[in-house]
C-alpha positions in Angstrom: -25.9 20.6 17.8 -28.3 20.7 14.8 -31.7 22.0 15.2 -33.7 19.7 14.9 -37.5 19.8 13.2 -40.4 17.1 13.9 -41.8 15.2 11.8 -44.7 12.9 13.2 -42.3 10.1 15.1 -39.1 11.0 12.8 -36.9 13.8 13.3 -34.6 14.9 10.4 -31.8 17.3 10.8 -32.6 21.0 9.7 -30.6 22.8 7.0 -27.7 24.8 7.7 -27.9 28.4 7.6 -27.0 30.7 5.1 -23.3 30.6 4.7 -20.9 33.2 3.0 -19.3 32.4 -0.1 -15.9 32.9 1.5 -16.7 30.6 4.4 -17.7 28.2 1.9 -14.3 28.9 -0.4 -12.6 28.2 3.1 -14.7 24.7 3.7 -13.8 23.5 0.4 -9.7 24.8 0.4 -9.9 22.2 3.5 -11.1 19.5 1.6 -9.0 20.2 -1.1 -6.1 20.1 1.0 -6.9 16.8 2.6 -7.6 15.4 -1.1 -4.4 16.5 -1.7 -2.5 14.8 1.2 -4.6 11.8 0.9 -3.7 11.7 -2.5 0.7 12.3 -1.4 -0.2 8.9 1.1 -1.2 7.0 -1.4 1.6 8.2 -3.8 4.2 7.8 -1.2 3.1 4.1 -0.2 2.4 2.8 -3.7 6.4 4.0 -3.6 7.5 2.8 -1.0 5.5 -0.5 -1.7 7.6 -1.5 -5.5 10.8 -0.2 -3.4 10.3 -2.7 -1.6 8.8 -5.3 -3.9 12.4 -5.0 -6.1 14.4 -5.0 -2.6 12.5 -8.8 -1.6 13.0 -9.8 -5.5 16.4 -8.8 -5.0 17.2 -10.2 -1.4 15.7 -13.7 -2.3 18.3 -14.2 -5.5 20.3 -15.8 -2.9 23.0 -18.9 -3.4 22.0 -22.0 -1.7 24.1 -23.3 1.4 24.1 -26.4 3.2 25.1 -26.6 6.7 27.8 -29.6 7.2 29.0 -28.8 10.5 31.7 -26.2 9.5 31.3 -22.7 10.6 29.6 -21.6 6.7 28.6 -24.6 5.3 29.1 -25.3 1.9 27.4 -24.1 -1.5 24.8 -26.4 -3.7 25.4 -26.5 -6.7 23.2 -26.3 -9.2 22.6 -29.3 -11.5 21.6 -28.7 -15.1 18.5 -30.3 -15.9 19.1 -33.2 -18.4 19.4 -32.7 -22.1 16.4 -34.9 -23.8 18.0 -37.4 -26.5 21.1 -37.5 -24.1 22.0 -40.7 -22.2 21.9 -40.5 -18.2 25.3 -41.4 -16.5 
């Protein structure tokens, strides 16, 4: 626990101690190594996240069925939309 020094009604954590500079090249190698596999998490699910986005795009280009009481159904098809200037039969 901090040490801690009073002022009036507040008290306010004290400084650290002195540290040496290879404890504080050791502190911030652990930081830099967290960056770094923060960094790889976001990497790997930004990723995995347009994998996926392309497999959904991919899964949803299905063909229509209908179900008319057979055991698969049967296929819409797709009407073409009507050419303008072209009578309707």
């Amino acid at each position: 626990m901090a040490r801690r020094s009073s002022i009036g009604a507040f008290s306010l954590p004290s400084a650290r101690g002195c540290l040496s500079p290879s404890a504080l090249a050791d502190e911030i190698e652990g930081y830099a190594r967290a960056s770094w596999f923060l960094a790889g998490a976001v990497f790997a699910s930004l990723m995995a996240m347009m994998w996926l986005t392309y497999a959904c795009l991919k899964r949803a280009d299905v063909i229509p069925y209908v179900a008319d009481g057979g055991v698969f159904g049967c296929e819409v098809r797709i009407v073409a939309p009507p050419v303008p200037g072209r009578p309707h039969s």
